[in-house]
C-alpha positions as CSV (number, residue, x, y, z in Angstrom):
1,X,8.9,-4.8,8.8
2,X,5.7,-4.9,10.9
3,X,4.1,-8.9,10.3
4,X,0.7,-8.3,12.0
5,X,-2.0,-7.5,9.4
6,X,-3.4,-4.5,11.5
7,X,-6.6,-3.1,10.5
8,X,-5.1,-0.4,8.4
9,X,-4.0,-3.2,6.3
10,X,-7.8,-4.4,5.4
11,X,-10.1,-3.8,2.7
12,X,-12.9,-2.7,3.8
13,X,-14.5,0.4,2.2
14,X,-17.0,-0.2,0.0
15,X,-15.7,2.2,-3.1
16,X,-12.8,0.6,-3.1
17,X,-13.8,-2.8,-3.4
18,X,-16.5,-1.6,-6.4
19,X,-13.5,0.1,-8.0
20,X,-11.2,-3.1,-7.3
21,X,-13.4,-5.5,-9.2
22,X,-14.4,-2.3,-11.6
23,X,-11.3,-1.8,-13.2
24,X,-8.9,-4.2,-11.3
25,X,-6.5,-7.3,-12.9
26,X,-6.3,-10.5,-11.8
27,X,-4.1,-13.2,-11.7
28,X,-5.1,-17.0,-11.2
29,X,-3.2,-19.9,-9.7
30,X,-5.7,-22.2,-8.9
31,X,-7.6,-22.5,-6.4
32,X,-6.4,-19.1,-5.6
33,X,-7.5,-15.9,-7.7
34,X,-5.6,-12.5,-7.0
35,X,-7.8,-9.4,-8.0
36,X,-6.0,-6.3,-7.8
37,X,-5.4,-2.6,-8.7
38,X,-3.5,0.6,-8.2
39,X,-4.8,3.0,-5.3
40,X,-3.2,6.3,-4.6
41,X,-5.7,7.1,-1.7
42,X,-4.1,4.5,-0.1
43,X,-0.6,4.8,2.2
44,X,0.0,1.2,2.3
45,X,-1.5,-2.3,0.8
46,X,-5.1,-3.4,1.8
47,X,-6.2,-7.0,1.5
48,X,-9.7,-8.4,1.6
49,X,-10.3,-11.8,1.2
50,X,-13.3,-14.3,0.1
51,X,-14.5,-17.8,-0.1
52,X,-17.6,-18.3,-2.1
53,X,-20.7,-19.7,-0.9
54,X,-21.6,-21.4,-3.5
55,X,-18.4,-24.0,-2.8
56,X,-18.3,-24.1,0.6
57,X,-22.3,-23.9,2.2
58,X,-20.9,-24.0,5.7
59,X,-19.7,-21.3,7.4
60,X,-17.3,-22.8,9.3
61,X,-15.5,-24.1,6.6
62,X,-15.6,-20.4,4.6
63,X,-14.1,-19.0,8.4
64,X,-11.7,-21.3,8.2
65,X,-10.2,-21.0,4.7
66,X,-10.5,-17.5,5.0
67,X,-8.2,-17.2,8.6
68,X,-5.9,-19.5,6.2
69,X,-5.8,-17.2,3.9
70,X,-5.1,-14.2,5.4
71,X,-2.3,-16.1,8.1
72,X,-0.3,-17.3,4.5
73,X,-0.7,-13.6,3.3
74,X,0.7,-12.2,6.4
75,X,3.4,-14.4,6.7
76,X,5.0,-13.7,2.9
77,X,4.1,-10.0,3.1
78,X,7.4,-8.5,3.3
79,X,8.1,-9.9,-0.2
80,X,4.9,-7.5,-1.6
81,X,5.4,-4.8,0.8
82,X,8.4,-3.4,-1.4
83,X,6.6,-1.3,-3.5
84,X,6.2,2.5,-3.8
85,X,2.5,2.2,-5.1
86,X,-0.3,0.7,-3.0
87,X,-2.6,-1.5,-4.3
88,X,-6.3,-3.0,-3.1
89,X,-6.0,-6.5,-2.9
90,X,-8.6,-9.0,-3.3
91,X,-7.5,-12.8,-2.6
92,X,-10.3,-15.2,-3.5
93,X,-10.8,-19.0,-3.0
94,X,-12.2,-21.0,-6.0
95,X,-11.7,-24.0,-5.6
96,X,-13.8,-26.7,-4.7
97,X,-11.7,-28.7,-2.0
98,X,-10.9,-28.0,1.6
99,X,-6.5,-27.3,1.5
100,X,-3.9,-27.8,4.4
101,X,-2.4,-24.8,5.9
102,X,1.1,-25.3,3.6
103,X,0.0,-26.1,0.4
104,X,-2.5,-22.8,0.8
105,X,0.8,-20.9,2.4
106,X,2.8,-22.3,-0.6
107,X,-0.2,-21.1,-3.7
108,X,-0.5,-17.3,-2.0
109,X,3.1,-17.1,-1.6
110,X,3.0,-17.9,-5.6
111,X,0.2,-15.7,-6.7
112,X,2.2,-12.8,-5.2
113,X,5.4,-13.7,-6.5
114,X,3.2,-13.4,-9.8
115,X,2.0,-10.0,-8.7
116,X,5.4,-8.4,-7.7
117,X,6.7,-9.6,-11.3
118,X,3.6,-8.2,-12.6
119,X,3.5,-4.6,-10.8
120,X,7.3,-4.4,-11.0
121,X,7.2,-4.6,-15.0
């Protein structure tokens, strides 16, 4: 199992992203949302990610939670990449506080434990 997140591996066309929040599911363990949904165009997972402006004005501080965000998905990957369908992924940041690097790691690695349980069923 490949651990880079390549650029294969990020959502980035626009009519999947419309169709993502269009139609997709969602699963919340705060401060992290999961917003996703079934793509047969696609051959493997894609993930985008997102930190509001409204809770974090400085860019810095969105980059940063953001490169968090995406390092934690990369590292528990393998346990999502099992799958026959692929899915459009949409991680998102709501809450209001600044996190360390493993409690972040620790609430993505459970919102995708909650979305293999969920896809699985």
């Amino acid at each position: 199992m490949d651990s880079r997140f390549g650029k294969a591996e990020k959502l980035k066309r626009r009519t999947y992203i419309k169709t993502l929040f269009a139609r997709g599911k969602q699963i919340k363990r705060y401060p992290i949302k999961l917003v996703y949904h079934p793509m047969a165009q696609l051959e493997n997972h894609q993930l985008g990610v997102s930190v509001p402006k409204r809770n974090f004005k400085r860019a810095v501080d969105r980059n940063r939670i953001k490169r968090l965000l995406r390092e934690a998905y990369r590292n528990h990957k393998p346990s999502v990449a099992d799958g026959q369908q692929s899915y459009a992924l949409m991680l998102i940041y709501i809450g209001k506080q600044k996190m360390d690097f493993s409690e972040l790691s620790a609430k993505v690695e459970e919102v995708l434990n909650a979305f293999v349980k969920k896809t699985l069923l």
